[in-house]
FIDREN-661404 format. One record per atom (N, C-alpha, C, O): residue number from 0; atom name; x, y, z. Coordinates in steps of 0.001 Angstrom, whole numbers, plus 500000, padded with zeros to 6 digits. Layout:
N
<seq:NUM | atom:CA | x:X | y:Y | z:Z>
...
This chain:
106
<seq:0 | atom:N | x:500850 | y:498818 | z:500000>
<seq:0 | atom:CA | x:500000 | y:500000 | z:500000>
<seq:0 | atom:C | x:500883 | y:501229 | z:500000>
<seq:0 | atom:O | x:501648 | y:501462 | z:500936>
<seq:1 | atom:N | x:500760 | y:502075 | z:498855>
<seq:1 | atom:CA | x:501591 | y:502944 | z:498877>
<seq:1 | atom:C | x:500895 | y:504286 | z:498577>
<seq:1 | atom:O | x:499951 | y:504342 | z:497789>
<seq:2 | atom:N | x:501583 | y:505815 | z:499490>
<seq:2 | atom:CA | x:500536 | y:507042 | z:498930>
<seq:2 | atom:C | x:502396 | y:507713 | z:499251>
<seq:2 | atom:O | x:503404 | y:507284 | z:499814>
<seq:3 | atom:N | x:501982 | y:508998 | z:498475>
<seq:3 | atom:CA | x:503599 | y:509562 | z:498537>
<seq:3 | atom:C | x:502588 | y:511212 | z:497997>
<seq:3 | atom:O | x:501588 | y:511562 | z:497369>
<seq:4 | atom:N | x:503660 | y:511713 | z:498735>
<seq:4 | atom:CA | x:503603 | y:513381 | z:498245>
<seq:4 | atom:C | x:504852 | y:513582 | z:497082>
<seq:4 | atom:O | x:505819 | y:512933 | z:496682>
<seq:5 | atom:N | x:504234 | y:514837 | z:496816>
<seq:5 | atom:CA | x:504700 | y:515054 | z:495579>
<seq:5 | atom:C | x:505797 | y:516304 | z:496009>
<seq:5 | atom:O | x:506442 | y:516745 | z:495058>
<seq:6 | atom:N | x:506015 | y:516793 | z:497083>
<seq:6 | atom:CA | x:506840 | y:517762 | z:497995>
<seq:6 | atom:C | x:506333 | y:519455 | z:497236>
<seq:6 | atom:O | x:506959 | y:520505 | z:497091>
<seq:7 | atom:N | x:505194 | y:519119 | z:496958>
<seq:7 | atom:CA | x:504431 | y:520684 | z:496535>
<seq:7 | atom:C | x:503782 | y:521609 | z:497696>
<seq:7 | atom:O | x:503471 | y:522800 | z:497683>
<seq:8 | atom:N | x:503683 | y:520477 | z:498847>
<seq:8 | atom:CA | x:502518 | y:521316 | z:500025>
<seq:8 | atom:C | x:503033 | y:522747 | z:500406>
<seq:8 | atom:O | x:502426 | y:523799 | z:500605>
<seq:9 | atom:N | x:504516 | y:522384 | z:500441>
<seq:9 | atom:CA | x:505021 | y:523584 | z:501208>
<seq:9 | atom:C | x:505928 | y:524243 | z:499934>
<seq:9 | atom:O | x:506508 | y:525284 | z:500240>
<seq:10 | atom:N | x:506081 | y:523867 | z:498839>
<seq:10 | atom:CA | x:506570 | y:524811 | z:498042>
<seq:10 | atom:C | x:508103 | y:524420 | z:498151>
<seq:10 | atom:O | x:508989 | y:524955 | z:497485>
<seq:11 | atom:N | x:508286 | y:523441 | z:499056>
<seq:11 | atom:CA | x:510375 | y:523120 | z:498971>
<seq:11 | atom:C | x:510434 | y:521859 | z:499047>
<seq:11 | atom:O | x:509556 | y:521487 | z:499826>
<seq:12 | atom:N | x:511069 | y:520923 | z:498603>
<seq:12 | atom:CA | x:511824 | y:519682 | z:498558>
<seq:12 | atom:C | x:512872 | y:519480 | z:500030>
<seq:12 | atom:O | x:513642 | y:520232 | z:500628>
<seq:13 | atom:N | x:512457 | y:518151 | z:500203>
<seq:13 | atom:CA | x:513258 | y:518029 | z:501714>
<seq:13 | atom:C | x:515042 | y:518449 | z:501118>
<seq:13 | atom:O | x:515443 | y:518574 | z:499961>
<seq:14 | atom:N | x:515676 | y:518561 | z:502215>
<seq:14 | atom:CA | x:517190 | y:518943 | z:502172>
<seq:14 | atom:C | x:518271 | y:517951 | z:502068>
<seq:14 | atom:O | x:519460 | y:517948 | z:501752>
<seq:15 | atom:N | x:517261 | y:516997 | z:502514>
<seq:15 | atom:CA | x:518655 | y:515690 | z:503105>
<seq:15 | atom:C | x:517805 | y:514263 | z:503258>
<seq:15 | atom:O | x:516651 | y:514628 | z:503483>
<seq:16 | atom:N | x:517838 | y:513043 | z:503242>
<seq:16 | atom:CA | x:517041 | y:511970 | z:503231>
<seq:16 | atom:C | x:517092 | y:511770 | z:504359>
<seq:16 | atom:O | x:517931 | y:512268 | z:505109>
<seq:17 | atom:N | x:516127 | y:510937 | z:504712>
<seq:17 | atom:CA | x:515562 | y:510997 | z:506067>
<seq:17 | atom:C | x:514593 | y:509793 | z:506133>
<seq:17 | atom:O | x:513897 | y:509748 | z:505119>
<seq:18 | atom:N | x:514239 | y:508430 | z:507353>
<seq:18 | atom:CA | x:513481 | y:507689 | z:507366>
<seq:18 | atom:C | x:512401 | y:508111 | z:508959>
<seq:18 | atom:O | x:512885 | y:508270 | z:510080>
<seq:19 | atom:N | x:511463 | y:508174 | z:508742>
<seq:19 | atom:CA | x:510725 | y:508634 | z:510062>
<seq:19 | atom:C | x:510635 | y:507183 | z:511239>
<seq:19 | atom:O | x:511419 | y:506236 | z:511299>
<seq:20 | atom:N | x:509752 | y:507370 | z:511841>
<seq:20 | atom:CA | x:509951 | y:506438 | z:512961>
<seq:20 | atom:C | x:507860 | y:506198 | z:512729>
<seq:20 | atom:O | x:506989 | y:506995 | z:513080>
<seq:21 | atom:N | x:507653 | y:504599 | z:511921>
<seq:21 | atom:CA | x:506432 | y:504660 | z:511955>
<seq:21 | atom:C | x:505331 | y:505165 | z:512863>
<seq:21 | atom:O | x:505362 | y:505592 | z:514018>
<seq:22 | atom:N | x:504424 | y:505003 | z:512063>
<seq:22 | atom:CA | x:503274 | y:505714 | z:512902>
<seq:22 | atom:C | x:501775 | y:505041 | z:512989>
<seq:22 | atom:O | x:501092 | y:505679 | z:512187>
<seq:23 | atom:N | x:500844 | y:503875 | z:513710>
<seq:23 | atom:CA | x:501012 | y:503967 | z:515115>
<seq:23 | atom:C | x:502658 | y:503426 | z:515673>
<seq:23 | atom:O | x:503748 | y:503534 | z:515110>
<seq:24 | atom:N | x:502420 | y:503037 | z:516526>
<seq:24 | atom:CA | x:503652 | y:502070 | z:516971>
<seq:24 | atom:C | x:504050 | y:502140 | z:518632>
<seq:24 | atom:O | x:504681 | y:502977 | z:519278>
<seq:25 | atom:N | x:503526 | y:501140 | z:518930>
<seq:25 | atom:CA | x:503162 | y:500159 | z:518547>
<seq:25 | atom:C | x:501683 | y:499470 | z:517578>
<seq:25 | atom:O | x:500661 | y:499604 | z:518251>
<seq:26 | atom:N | x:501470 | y:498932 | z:516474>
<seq:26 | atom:CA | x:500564 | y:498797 | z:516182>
<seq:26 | atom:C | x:500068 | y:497534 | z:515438>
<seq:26 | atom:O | x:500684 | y:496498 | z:515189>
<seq:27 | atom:N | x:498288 | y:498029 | z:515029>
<seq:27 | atom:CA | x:497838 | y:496663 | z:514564>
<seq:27 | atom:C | x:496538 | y:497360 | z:513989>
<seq:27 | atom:O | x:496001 | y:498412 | z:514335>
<seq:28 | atom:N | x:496229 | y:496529 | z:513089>
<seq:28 | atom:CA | x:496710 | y:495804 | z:512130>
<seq:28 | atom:C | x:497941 | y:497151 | z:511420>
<seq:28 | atom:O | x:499148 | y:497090 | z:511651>
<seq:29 | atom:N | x:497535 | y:497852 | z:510886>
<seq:29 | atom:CA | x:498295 | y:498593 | z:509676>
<seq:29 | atom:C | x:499011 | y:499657 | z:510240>
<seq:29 | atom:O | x:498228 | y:500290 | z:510947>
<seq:30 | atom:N | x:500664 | y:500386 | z:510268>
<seq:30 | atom:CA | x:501039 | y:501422 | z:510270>
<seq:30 | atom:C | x:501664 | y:502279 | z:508898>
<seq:30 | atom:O | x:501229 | y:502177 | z:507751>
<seq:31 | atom:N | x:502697 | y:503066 | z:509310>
<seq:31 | atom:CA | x:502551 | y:503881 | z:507857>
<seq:31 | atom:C | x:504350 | y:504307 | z:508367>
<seq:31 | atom:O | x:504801 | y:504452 | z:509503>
<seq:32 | atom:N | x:504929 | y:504396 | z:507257>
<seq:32 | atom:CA | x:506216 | y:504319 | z:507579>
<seq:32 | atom:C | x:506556 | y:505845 | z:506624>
<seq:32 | atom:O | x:506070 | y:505933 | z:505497>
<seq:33 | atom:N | x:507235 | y:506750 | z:507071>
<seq:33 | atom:CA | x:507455 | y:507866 | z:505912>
<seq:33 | atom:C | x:509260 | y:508243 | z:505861>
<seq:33 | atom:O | x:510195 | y:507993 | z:506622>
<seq:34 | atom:N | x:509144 | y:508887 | z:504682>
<seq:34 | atom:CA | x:511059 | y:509078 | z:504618>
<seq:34 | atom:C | x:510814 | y:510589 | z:503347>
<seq:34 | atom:O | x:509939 | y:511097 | z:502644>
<seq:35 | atom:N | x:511564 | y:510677 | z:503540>
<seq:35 | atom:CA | x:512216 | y:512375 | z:502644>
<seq:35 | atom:C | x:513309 | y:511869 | z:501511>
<seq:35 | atom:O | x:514177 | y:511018 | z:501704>
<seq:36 | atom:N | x:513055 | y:512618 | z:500238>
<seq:36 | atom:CA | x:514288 | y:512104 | z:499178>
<seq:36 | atom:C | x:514391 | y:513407 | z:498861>
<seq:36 | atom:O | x:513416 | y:513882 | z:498278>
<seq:37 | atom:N | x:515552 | y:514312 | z:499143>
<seq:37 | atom:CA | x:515891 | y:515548 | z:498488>
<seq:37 | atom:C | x:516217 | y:515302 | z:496644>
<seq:37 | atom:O | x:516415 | y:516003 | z:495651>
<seq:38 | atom:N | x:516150 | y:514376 | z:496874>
<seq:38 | atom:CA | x:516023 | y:513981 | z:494914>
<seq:38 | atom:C | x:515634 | y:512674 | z:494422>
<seq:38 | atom:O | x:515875 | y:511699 | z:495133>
<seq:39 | atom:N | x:515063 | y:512525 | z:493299>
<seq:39 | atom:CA | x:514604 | y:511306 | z:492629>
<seq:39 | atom:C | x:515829 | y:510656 | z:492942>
<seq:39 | atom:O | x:516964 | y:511128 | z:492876>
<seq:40 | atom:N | x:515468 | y:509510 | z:493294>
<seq:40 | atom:CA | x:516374 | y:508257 | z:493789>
<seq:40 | atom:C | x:515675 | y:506727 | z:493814>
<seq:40 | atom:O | x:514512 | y:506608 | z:494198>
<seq:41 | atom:N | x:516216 | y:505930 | z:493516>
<seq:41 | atom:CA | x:516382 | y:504766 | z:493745>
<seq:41 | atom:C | x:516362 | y:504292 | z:494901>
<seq:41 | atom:O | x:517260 | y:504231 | z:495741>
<seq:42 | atom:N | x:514714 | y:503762 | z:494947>
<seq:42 | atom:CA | x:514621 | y:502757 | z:496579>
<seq:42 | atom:C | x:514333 | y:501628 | z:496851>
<seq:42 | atom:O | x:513712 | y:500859 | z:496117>
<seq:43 | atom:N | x:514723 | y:501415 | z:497864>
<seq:43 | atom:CA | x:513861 | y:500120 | z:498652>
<seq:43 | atom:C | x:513485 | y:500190 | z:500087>
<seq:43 | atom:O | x:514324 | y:500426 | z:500957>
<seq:44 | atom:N | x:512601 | y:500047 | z:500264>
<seq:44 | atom:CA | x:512288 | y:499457 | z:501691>
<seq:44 | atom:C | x:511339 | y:498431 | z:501979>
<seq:44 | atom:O | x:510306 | y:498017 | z:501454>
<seq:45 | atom:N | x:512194 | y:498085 | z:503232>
<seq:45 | atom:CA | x:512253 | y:496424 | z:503521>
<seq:45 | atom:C | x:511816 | y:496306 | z:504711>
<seq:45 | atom:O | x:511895 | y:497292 | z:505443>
<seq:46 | atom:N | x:511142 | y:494857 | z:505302>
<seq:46 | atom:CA | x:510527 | y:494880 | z:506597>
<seq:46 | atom:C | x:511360 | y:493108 | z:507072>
<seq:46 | atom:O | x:511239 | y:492028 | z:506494>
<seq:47 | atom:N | x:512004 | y:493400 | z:508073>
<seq:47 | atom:CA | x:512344 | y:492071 | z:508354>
<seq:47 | atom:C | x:512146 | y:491753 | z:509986>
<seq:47 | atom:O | x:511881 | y:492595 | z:510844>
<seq:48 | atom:N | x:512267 | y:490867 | z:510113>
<seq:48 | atom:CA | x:511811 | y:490252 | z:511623>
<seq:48 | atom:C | x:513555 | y:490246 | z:512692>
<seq:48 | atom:O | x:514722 | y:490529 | z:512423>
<seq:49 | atom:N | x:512819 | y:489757 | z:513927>
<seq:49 | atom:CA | x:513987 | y:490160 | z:514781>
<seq:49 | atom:C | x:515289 | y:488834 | z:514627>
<seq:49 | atom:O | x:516320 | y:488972 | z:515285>
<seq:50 | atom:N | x:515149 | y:487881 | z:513925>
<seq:50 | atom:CA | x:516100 | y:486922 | z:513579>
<seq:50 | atom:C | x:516834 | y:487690 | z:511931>
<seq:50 | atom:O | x:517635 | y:487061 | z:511238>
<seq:51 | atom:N | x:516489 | y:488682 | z:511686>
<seq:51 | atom:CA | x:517173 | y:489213 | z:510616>
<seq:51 | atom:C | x:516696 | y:488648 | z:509094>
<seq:51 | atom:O | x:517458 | y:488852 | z:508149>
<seq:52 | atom:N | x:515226 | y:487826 | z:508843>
<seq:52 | atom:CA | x:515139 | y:487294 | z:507430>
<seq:52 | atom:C | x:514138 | y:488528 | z:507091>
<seq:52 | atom:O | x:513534 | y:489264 | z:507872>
<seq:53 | atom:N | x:514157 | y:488517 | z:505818>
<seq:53 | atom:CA | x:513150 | y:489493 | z:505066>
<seq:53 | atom:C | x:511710 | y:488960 | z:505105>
<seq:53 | atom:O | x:511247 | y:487882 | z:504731>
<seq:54 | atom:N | x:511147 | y:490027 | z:505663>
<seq:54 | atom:CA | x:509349 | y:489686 | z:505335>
<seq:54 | atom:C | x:509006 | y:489861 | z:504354>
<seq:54 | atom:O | x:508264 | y:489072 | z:503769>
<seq:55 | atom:N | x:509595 | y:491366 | z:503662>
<seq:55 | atom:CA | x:508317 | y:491556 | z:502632>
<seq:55 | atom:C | x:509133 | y:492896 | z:502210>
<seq:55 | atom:O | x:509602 | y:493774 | z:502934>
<seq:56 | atom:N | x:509144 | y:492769 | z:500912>
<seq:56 | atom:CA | x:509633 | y:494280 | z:500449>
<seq:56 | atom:C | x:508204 | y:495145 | z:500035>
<seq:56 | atom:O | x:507187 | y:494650 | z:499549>
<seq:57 | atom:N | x:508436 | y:496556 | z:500368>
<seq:57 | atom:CA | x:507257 | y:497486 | z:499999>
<seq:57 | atom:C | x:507380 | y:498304 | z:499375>
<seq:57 | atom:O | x:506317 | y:498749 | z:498942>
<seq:58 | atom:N | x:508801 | y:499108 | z:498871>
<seq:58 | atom:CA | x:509304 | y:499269 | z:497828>
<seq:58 | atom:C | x:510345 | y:498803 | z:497319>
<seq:58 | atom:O | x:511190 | y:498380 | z:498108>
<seq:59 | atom:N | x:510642 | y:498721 | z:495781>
<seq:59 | atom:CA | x:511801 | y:498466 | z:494844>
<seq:59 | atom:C | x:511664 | y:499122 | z:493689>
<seq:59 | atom:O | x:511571 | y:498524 | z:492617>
<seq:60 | atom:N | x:511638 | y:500441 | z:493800>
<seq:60 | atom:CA | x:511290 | y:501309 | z:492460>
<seq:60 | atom:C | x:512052 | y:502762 | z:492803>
<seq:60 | atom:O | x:512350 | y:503228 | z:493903>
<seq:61 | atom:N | x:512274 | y:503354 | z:491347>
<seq:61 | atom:CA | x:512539 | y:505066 | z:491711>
<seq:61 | atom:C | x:511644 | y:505609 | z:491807>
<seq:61 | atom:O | x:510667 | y:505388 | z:491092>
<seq:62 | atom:N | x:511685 | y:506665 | z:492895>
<seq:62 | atom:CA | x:510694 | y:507898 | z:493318>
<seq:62 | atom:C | x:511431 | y:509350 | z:493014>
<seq:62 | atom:O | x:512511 | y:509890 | z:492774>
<seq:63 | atom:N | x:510350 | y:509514 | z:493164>
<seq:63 | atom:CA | x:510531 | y:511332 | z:493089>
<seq:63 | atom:C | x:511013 | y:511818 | z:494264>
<seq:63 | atom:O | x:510895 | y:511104 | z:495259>
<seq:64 | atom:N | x:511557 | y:512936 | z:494363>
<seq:64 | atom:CA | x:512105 | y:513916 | z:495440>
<seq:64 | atom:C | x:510666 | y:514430 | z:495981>
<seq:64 | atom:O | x:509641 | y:514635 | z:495331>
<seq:65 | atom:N | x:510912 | y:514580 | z:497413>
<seq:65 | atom:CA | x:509908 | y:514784 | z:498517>
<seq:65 | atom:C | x:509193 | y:513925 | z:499627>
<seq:65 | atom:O | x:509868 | y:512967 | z:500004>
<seq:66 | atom:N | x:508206 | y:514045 | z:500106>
<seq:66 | atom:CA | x:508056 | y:513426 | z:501192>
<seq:66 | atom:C | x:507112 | y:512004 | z:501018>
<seq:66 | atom:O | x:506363 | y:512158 | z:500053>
<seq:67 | atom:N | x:506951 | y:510839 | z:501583>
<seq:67 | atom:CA | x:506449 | y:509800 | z:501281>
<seq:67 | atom:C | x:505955 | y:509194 | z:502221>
<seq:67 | atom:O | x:506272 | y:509579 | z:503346>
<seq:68 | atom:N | x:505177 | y:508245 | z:502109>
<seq:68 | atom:CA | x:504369 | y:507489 | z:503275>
<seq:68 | atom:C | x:503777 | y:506239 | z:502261>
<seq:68 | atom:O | x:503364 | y:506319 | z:501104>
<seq:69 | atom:N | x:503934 | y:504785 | z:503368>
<seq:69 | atom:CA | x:503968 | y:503711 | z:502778>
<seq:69 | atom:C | x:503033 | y:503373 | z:503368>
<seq:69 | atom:O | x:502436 | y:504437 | z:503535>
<seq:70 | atom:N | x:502339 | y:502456 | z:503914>
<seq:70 | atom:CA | x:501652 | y:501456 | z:504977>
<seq:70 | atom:C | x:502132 | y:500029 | z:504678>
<seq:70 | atom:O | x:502568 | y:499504 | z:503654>
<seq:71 | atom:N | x:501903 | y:499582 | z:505916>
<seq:71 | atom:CA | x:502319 | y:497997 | z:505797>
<seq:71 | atom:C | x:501240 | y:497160 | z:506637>
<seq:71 | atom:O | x:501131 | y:497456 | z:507827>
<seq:72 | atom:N | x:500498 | y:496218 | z:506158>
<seq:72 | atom:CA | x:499488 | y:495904 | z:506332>
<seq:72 | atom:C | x:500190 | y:494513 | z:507425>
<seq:72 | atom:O | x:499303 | y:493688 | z:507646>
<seq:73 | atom:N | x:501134 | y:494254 | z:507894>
<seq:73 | atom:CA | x:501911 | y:493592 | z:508711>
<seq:73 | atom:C | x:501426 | y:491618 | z:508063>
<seq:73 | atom:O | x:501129 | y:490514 | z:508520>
<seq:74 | atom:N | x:501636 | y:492288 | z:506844>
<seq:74 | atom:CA | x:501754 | y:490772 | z:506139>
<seq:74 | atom:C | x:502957 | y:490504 | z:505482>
<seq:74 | atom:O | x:503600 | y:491476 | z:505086>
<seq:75 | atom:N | x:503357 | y:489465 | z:505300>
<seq:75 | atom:CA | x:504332 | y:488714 | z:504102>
<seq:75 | atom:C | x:503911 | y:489197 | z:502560>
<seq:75 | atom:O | x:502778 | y:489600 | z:502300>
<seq:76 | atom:N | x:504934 | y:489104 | z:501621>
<seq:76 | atom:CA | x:505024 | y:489163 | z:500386>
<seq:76 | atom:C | x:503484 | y:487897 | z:499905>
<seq:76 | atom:O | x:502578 | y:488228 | z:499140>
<seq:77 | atom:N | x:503558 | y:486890 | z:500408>
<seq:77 | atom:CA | x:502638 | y:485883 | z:500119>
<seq:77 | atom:C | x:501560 | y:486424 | z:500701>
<seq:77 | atom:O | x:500487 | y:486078 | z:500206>
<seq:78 | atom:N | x:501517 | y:487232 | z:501681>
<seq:78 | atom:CA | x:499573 | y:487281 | z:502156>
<seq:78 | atom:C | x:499190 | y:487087 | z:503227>
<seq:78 | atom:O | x:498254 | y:487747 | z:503678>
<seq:79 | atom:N | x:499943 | y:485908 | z:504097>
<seq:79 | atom:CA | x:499862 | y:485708 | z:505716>
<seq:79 | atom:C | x:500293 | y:487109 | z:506143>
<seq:79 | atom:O | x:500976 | y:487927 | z:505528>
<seq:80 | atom:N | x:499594 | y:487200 | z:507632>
<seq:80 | atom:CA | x:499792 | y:487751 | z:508569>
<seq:80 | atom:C | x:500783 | y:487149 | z:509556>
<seq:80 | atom:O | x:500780 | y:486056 | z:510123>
<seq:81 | atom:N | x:501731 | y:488295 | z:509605>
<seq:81 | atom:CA | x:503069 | y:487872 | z:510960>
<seq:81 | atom:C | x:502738 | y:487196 | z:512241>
<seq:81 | atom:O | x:501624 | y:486752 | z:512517>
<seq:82 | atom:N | x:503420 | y:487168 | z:512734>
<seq:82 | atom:CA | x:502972 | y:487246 | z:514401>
<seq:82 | atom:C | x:503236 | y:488683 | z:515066>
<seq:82 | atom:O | x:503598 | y:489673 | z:514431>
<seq:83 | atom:N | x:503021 | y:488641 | z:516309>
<seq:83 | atom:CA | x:503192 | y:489986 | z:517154>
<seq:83 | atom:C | x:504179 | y:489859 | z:517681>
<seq:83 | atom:O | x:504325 | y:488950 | z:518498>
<seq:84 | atom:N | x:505530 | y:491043 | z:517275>
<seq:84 | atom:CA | x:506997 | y:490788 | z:517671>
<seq:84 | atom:C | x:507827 | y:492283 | z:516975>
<seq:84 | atom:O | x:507210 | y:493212 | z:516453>
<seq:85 | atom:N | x:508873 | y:492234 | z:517082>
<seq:85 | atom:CA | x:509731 | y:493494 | z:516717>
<seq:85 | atom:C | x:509557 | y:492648 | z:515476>
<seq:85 | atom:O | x:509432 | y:491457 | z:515192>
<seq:86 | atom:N | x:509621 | y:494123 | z:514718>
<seq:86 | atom:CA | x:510171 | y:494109 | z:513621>
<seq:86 | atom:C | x:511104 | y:494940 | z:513046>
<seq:86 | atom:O | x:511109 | y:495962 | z:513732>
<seq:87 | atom:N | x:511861 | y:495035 | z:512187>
<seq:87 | atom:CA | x:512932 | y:496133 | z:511292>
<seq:87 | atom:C | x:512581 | y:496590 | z:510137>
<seq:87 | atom:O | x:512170 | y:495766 | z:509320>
<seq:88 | atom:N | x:512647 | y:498050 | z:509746>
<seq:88 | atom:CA | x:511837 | y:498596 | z:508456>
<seq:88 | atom:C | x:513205 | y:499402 | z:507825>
<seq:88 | atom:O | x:513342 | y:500503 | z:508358>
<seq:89 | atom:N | x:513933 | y:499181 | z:507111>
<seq:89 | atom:CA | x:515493 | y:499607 | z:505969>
<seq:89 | atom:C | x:514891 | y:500178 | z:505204>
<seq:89 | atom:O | x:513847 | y:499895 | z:504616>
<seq:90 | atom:N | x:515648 | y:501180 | z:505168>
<seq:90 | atom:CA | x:515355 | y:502253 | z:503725>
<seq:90 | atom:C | x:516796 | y:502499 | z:503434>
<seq:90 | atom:O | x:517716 | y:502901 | z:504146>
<seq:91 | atom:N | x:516702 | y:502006 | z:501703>
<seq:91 | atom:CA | x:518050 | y:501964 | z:501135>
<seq:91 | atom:C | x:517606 | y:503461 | z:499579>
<seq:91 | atom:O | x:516649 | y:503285 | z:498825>
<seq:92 | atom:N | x:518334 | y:504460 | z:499492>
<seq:92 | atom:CA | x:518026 | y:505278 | z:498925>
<seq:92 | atom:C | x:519379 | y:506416 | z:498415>
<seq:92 | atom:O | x:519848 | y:507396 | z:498994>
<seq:93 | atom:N | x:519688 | y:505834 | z:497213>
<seq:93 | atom:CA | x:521017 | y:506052 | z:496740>
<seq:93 | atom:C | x:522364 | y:505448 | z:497710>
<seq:93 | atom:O | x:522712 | y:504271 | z:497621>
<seq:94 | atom:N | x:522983 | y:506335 | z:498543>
<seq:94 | atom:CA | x:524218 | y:505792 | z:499188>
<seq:94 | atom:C | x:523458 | y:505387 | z:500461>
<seq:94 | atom:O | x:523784 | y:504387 | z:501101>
<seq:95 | atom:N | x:521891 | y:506612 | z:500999>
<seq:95 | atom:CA | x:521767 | y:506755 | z:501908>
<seq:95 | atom:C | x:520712 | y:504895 | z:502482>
<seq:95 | atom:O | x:519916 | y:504197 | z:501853>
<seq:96 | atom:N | x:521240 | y:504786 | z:503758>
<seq:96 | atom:CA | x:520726 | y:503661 | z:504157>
<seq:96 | atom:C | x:520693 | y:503997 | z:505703>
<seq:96 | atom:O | x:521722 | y:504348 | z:506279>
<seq:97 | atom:N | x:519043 | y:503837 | z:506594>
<seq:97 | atom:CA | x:519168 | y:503976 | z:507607>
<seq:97 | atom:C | x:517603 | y:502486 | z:508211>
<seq:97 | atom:O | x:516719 | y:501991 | z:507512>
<seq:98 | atom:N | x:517861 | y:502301 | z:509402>
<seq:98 | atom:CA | x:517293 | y:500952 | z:509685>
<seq:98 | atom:C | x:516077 | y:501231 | z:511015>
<seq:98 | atom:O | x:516753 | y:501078 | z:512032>
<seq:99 | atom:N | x:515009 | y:501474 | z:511336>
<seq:99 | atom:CA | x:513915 | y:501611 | z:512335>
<seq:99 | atom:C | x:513142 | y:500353 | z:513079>
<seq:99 | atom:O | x:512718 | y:499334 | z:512534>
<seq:100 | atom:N | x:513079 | y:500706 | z:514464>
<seq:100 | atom:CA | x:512546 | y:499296 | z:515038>
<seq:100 | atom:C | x:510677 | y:499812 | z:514874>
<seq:100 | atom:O | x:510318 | y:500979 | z:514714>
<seq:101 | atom:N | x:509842 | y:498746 | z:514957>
<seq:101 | atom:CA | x:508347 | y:498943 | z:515116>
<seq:101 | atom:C | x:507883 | y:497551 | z:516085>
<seq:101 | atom:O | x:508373 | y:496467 | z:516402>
<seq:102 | atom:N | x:507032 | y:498076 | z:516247>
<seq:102 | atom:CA | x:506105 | y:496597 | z:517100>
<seq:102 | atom:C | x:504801 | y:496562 | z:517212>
<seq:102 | atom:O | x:503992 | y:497384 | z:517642>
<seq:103 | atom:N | x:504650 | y:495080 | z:516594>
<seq:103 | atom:CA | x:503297 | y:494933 | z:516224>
<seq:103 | atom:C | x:502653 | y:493773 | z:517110>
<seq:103 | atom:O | x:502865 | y:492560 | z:517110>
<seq:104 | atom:N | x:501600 | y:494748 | z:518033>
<seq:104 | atom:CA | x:500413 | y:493801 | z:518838>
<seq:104 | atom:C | x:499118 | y:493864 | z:518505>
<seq:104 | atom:O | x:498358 | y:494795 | z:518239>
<seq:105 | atom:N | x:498909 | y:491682 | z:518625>
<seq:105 | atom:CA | x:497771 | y:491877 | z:517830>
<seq:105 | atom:C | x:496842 | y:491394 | z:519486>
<seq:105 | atom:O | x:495612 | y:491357 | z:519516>
């Protein structure tokens, strides 16, 4: 599930990339994860569990410069639902790469 701004609200493009700290969180079912691209770049972000395997990628595409917001419906690539546990959300975006904890109770 993906919605993204277009960095028009305020008339400026973020300065520097940036991954936010989701939002609910702790939560359930769905939160929303956001990050800043001071320029079209090349992304990914990734959701993996506390043993370090990948759940589920939610992006693998280029975006535009400005501000963004994802949701993650706290399922697998296949469709199951996780269990309730830490998880890790990576945002890889040109050089820039930074890593956020979340937790999901169901």
């Amino acid at each position: 599930m993906y919605k993204s701004g277009d960095g028009e609200s305020g008339g400026q493009l973020p300065t520097a990339f940036a991954l936010s700290q989701n939002y609910p969180n702790p939560f359930n079912p769905v939160t929303e994860i956001g990050f800043s691209l001071p320029s079209a770049s090349e992304v990914r972000l990734e959701v993996y569990n506390i043993a370090g395997q990948k759940v589920t990628t939610l992006v693998n595409s280029p975006m535009d410069a400005g501000e963004h917001q994802i949701q993650w419906d706290g399922k697998v690539d296949g469709g199951e639902s996780v269990a309730t546990g830490i998880y890790f959300y990576r945002l890889q975006a040109g050089d820039f790469v930074e890593t956020k904890k979340m937790l999901l109770l169901k």
